[in-house]
C-alpha positions in Angstrom: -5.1 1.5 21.6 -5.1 5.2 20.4 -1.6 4.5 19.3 -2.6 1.7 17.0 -5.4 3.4 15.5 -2.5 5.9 14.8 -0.5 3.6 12.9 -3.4 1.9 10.8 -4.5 5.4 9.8 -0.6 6.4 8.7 -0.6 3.1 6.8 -3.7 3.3 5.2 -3.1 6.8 4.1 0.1 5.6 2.8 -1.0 3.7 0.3 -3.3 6.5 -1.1 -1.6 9.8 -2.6 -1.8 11.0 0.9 1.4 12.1 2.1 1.8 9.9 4.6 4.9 7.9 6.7 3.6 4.4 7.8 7.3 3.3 7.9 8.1 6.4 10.1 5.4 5.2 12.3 5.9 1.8 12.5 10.2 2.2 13.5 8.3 4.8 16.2 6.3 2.1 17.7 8.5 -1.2 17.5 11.3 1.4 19.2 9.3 1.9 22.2 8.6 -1.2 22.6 4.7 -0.5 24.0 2.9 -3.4 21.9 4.1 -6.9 20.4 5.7 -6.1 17.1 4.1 -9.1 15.2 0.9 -6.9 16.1 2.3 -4.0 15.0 3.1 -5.8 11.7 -0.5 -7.1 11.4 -2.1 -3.6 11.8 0.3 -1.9 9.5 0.3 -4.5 7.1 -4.1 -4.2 7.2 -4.0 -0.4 6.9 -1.7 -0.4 4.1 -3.8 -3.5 2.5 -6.9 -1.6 3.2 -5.7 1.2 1.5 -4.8 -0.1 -1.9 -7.8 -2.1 -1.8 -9.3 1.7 -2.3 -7.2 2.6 -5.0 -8.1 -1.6 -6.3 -11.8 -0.2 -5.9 -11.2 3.2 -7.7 -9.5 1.6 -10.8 -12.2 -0.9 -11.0 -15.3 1.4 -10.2 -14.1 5.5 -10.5 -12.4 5.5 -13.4 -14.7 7.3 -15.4 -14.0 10.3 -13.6 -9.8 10.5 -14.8 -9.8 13.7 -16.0 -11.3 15.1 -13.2 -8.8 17.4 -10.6 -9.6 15.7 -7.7 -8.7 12.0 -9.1 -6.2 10.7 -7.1 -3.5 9.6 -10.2 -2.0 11.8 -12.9 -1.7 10.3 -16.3 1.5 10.2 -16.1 1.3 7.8 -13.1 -1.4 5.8 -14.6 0.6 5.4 -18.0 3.7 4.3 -16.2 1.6 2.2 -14.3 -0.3 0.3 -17.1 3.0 -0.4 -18.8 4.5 -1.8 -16.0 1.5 -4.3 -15.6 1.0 -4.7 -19.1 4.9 -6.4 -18.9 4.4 -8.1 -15.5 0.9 -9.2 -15.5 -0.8 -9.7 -11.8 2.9 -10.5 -10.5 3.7 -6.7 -10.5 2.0 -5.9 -7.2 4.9 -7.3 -5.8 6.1 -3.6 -6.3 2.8 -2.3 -4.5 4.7 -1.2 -1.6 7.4 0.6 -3.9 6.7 4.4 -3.6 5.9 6.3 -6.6 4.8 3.5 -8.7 2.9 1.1 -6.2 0.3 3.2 -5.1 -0.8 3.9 -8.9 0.2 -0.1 -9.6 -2.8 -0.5 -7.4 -5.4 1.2 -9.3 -4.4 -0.2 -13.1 -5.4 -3.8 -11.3 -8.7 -2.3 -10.3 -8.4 -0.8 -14.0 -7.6 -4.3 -15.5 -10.3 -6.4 -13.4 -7.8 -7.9 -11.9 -9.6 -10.3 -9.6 -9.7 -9.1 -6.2 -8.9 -12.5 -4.2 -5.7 -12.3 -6.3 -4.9 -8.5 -5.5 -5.1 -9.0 -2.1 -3.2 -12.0 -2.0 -0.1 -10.6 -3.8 -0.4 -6.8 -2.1 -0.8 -8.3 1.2 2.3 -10.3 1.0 4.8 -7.1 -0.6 3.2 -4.8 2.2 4.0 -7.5 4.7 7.2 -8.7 3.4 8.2 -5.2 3.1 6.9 -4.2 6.7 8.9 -7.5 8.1 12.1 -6.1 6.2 11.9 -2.8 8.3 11.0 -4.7 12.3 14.1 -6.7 11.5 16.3 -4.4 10.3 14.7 -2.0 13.0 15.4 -4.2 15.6 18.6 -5.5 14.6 20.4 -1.8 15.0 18.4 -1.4 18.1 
């Protein structure tokens, strides 16, 4: 149980700025072969869901507070971010789970008012999709 606490905190951290390694994890724990993989999927794939539902909530609600140090997205990130949406619309969080640009991809929805039931929709299916990619591929060389 400890162990999958473990891997829903690496995931959700990973979708934050947090320097975190859900994918490290996750290969860790399908390799030992100590739980179900498809449940190792689901609890990876609801960290990492929960977490950009954060950065959702932050875009939609924190905003206000960009210039501040402690916010969690440079400009930078946030520009590259709102151009890539502005050319994709709701169809770029399919790239949620890339790194660099997901994470910040995240928060310009929250930004835009995207609609949550759509955000989670669309991020849960590129964080599982991407999360299924890496148990098969995992397994497969195993």
């Amino acid at each position: 149980m400890i162990a999958l606490v473990g891997l829903f905190l690496a995931a959700f951290a990973a979708a934050t700025l947090i320097p975190a390694q859900s994918e490290a994890v996750l290969v860790a724990m399908i390799l030992s072969a100590n739980h179900p993989v498809w449940l190792l999927l689901a609890v990876a794939t609801c960290g990492n869901v929960l977490g950009s539902a954060v950065n959702w909530a932050i875009g939609r609600f924190l905003t206000r507070f960009a210039d501040r140090r402690w916010f969690p997205f440079s400009q930078a990130q946030m520009d590259k971010a709102t151009g890539w949406y502005a050319s994709w619309g709701h169809w770029s969080l399919l790239a949620s789970w890339v790194p660099v640009i997901g994470d910040p991809l995240t928060l310009v929805a929250g930004v835009l008012r995207e609609p949550f039931w759509r955000f989670a929709l669309i991020v849960t299916l590129a964080k599982c999709g991407r999360y299924l990619v890496l148990a098969w591929v995992t397994l497969a060389l195993s």
